[in-house]
C-alpha positions in Angstrom: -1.5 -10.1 -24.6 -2.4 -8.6 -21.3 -3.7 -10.8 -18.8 -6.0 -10.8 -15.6 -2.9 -10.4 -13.5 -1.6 -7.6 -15.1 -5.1 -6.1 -14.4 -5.4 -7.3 -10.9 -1.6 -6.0 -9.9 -2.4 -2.1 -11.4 -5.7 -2.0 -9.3 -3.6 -3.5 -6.5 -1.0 -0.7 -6.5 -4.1 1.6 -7.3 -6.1 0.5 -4.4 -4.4 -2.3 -3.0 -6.4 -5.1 -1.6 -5.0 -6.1 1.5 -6.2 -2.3 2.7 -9.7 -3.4 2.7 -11.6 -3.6 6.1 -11.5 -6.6 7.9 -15.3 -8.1 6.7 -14.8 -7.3 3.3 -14.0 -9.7 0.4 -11.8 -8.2 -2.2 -9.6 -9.3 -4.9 -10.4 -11.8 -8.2 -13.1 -13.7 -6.8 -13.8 -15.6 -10.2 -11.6 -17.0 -13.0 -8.1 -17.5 -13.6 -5.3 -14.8 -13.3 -3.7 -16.0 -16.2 -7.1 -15.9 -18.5 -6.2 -13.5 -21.9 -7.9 -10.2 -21.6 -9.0 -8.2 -24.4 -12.6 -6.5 -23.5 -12.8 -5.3 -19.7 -16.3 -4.3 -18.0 -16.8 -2.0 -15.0 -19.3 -2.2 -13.2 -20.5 -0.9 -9.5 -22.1 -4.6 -9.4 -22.4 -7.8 -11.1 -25.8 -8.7 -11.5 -27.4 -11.6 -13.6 -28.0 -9.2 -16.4 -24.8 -7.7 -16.4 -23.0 -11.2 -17.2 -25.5 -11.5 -19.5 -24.5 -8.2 -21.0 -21.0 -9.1 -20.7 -21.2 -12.4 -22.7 -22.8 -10.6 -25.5 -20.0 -8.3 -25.9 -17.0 -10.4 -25.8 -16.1 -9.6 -22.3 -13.1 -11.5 -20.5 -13.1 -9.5 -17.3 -15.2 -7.7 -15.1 -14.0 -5.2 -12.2 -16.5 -4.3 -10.0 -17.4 -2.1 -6.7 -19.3 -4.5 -5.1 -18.4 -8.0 -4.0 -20.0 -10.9 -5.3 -19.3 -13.0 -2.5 -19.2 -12.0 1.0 -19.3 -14.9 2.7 -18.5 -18.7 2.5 -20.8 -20.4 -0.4 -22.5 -23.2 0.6 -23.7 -24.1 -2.7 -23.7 -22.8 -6.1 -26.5 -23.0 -8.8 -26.7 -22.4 -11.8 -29.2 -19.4 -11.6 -26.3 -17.5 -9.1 -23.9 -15.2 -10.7 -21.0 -16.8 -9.4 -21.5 -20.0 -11.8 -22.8 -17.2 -14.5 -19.7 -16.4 -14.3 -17.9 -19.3 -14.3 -20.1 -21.4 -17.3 -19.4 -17.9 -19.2 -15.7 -17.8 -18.9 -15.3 -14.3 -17.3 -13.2 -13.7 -14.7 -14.5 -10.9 -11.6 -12.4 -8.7 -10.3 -13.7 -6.8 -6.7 -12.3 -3.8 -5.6 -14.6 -2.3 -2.0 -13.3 -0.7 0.7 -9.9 -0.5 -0.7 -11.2 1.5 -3.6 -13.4 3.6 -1.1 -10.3 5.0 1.0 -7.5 5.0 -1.8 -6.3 8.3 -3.2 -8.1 7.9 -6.5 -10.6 6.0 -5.1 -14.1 6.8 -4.9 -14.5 9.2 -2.0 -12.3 11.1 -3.9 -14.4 10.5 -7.3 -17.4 12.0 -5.4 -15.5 14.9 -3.3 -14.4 16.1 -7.1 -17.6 15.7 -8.2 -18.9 17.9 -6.0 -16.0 20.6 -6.5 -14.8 20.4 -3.4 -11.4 22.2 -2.7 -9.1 21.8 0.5 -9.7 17.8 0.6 -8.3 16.2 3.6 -10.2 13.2 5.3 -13.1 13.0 7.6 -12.2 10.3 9.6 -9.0 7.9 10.0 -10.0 4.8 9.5 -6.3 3.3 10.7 -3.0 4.5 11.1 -0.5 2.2 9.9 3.3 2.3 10.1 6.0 2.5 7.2 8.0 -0.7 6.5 11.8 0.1 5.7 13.2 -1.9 3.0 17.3 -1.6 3.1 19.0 -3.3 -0.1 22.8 -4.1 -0.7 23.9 -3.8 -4.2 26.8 -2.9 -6.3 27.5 1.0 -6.5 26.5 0.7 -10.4 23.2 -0.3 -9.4 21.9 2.0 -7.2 20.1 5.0 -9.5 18.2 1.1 -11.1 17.4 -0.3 -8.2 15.9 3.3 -6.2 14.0 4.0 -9.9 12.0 0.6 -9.7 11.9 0.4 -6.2 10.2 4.1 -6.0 8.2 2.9 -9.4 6.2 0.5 -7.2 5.3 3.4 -4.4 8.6 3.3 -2.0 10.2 6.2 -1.1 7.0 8.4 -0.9 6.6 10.7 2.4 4.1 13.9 2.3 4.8 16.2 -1.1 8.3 14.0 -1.1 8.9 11.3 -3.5 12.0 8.8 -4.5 13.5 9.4 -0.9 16.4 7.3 -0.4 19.8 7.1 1.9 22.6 5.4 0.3 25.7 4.2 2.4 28.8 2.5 1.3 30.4 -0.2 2.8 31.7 -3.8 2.9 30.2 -7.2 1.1 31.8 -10.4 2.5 30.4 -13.3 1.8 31.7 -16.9 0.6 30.4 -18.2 -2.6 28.8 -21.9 -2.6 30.7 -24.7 -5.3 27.2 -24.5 -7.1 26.6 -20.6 -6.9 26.8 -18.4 -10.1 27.3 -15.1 -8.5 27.9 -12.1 -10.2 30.8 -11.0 -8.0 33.6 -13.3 -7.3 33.7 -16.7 -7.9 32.5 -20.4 -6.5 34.4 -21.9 -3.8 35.8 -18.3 -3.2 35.2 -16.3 -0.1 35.0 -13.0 -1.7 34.9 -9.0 -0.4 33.4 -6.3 -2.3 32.6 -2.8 -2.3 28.9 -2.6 -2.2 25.9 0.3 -1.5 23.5 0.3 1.3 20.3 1.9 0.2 17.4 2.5 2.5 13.8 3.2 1.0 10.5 3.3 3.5 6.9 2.3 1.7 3.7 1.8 2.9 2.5 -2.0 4.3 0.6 -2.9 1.4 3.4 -1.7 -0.8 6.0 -4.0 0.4 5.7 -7.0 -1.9 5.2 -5.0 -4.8 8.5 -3.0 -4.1 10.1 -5.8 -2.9 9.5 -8.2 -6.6 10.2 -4.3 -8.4 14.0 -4.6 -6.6 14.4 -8.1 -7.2 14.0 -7.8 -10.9 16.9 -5.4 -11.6 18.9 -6.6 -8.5 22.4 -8.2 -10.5 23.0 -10.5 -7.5 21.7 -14.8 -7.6 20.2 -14.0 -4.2 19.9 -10.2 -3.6 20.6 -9.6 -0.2 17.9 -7.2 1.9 16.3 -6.3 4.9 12.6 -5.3 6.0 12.0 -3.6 8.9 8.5 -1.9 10.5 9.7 1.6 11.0 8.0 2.9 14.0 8.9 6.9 13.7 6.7 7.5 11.4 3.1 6.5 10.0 0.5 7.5 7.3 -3.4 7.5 7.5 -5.9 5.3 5.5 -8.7 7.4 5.5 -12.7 7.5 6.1 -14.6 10.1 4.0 -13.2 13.6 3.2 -13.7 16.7 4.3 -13.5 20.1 1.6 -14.8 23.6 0.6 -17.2 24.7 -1.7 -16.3 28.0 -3.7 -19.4 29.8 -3.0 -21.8 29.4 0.2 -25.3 27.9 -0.2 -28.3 27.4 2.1 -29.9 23.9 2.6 -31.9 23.7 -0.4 -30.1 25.4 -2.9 -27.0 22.9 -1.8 -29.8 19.8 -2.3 -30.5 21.1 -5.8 -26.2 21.3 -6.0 -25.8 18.2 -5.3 -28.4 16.6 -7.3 -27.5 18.2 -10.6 -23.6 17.2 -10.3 -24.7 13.6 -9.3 -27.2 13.8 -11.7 -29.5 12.3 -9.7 -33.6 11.9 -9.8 -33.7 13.1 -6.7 -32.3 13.0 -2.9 -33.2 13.6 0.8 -32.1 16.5 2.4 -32.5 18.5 6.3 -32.7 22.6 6.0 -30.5 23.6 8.9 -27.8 25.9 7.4 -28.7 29.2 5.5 -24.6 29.1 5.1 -23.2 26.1 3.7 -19.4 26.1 2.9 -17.6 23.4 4.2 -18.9 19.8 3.4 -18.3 16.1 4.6 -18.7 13.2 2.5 -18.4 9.5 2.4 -20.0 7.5 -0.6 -22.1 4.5 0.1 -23.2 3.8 3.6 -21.5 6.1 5.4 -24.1 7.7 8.1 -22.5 6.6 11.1 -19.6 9.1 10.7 -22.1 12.4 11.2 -20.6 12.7 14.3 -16.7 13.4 12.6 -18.3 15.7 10.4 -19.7 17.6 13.1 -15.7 17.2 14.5 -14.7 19.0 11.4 -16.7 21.6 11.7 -18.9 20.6 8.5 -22.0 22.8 7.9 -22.9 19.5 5.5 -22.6 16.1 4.9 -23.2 13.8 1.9 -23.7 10.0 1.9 -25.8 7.4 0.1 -27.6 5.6 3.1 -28.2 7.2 6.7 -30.3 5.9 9.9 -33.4 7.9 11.0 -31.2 8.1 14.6 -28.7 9.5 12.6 -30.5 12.3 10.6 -31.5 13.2 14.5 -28.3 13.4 15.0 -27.1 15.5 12.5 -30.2 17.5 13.6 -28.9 18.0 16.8 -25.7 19.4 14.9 -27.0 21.8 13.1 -25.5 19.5 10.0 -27.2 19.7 6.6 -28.1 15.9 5.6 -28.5 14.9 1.7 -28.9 11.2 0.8 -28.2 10.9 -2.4 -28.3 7.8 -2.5 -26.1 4.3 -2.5 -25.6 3.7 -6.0 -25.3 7.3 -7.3 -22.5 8.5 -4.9 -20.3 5.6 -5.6 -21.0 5.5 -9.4 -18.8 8.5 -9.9 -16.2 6.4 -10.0 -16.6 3.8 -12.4 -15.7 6.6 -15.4 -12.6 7.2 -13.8 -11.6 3.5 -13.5 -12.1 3.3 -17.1 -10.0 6.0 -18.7 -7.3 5.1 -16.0 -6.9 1.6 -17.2 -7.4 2.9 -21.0 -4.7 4.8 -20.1 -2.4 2.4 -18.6 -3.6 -0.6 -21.1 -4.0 0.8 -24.3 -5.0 -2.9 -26.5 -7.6 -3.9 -24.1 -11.1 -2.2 -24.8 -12.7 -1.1 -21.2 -16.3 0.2 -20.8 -18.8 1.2 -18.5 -21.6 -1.3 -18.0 -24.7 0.1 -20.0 -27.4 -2.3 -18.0 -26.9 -1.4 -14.2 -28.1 0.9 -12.6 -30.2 0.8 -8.8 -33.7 1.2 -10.7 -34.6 3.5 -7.8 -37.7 5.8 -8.7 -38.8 9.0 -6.9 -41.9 10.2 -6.7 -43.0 13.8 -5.8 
């Protein structure tokens, strides 16, 4: 039977938590990791009447966009979705600003949407170094333990994957009267041939590399290093940047963007009769107009920009559309499900049918 950790520990390696921005509150925030799972809901939010949706359907697990608790509860009644939650059984699963600047994430879910080509990001949010995880072992184990170790995301640099070096070299270590070690013997000060191998991996890959090694390692206590390697370091980015395949002006793009997002409508600026290269950054992302000017972008799509901002853009000669919060993060609540379909087939995962921002247009 899967579990809520087995859940929470894909999404983690998908988008992994601890790569959220410092004021964000990620991770489960309700229920028990251990809790059976058999029906999943995804949802951008969880609102009152998506738990009530949820407990009509059997649901054991929902894994949404938005937080349900930023900051420290005070209290908890028993109108709040929190105890909803709770009084119901289901366990809440939030995935934010990880899931907005991870690879599949939803930047990404919108930049496709759009049929972008060329992506590459808008902004860099941070730039983090590589960790180096070195790991002695016997020789026998070394195609095992780089397999797992590159399973869980180490070894990975650019278009390269499974990097590894691999060193031989002397073990000498002497074996404790209660050890049961699968070299030598206890009592016994023992020296053995052995294999260095030396895989990098990103931060917030570490422990998950780390527990991947340790399960196939033969040794009672697998010996291993970690280091921060400072040569070299990879992005987390803030928006992306891409190309459309056939120039539009202002309006015509609007009308683009609004039929792909299927939206009932958006705001836009006419400033470019020659659109071709387009910004985005789903959700609130109006205070990076300035980087898309940077990157040269005749446009730039978000779902919430400032009045100063639009001037701004203005003064940029940058096409603005606001599509909208909720509809330029939804795009990615389809891909979350046939991903984790995909990866668990005997758990059922759907797409809440109740939410949506109720936002109205009038013309």
């Amino acid at each position: 039977m899967t579990k809520v950790k087995d859940i929470y520990k894909y999404l983690d390696k998908l988008a992994p938590f601890n790569s959220a921005m410092d004021f964000d509150n990620c991770g489960l925030l309700v229920g028990d990791m251990e809790q059976d799972v058999r029906n999943v809901m995804i949802s951008l939010d969880i609102t009152k009447e998506v738990v009530k949706e949820a407990s009509n359907n059997d649901i054991q697990l929902i894994i949404s966009h938005h937080p349900i608790i930023f900051k420290p509860l005070k209290y908890i009644n028993s109108n709040s979705v929190p105890y909803m939650l709770a009084n119901s059984e289901i366990s809440a699963i939030c995935a934010h600003t990880n899931l907005d600047m991870a690879d599949e994430g939803v930047n990404t879910c919108l930049a496709d949407a759009l049929e972008l080509n060329n992506i590459h990001p808008l902004s860099i949010y941070k730039k983090e170094y590589y960790n180096k995880i070195v790991v002695f072992a016997p020789k026998e184990y070394e195609s095992i333990i780089i397999e797992k170790m590159s399973e869980n995301g180490a070894g990975e640099l650019g278009d390269y994957s499974k990097c590894s070096f691999s060193s031989f070299g002397l073990g000498k270590y002497l074996c404790g009267k209660d050890s049961n070690p699968f070299i030598g013997k206890p009592n016994k000060y023992e020296i053995t041939d052995e294999i260095k191998i030396e895989m990098i991996c990103k931060k917030c890959d570490t422990k998950n590399v780390i527990s991947a090694m340790k399960s196939v390692h033969p040794y009672e206590e697998p010996a291993f290093d970690v280091f921060e390697d400072k040569a070299i370091r990879y992005n987390i980015p803030l928006g992306l940047v891409g190309r459309l395949d056939k120039a539009m002006n202002s309006k015509e793009f609007a009308y683009y963007v609004k039929d792909k997002l299927k939206c009932e409508g958006v705001r836009y600026t006419e400033q470019n009769e020659k659109i071709n290269k387009v910004a985005v950054c789903s959700g609130a992302g109006g205070d990076l107009v300035k980087d898309a000017f940077k990157c040269g972008a005749e446009a730039f799509v978000t779902g919430e920009i400032k009045h100063n901002q639009i001037l701004e853009a203005n003064d940029f000669n940058i096409t603005v559309v606001d599509a909208g919060h909720f509809k330029t993060e939804d795009v990615v609540i389809e891909r979350l499900v046939k991903m984790l379909s995909k990866k668990f087939s005997n758990v059922k995962f759907s797409k809440s049918l109740c939410f949506n921002d109720k936002i109205k247009y009038i013309s």
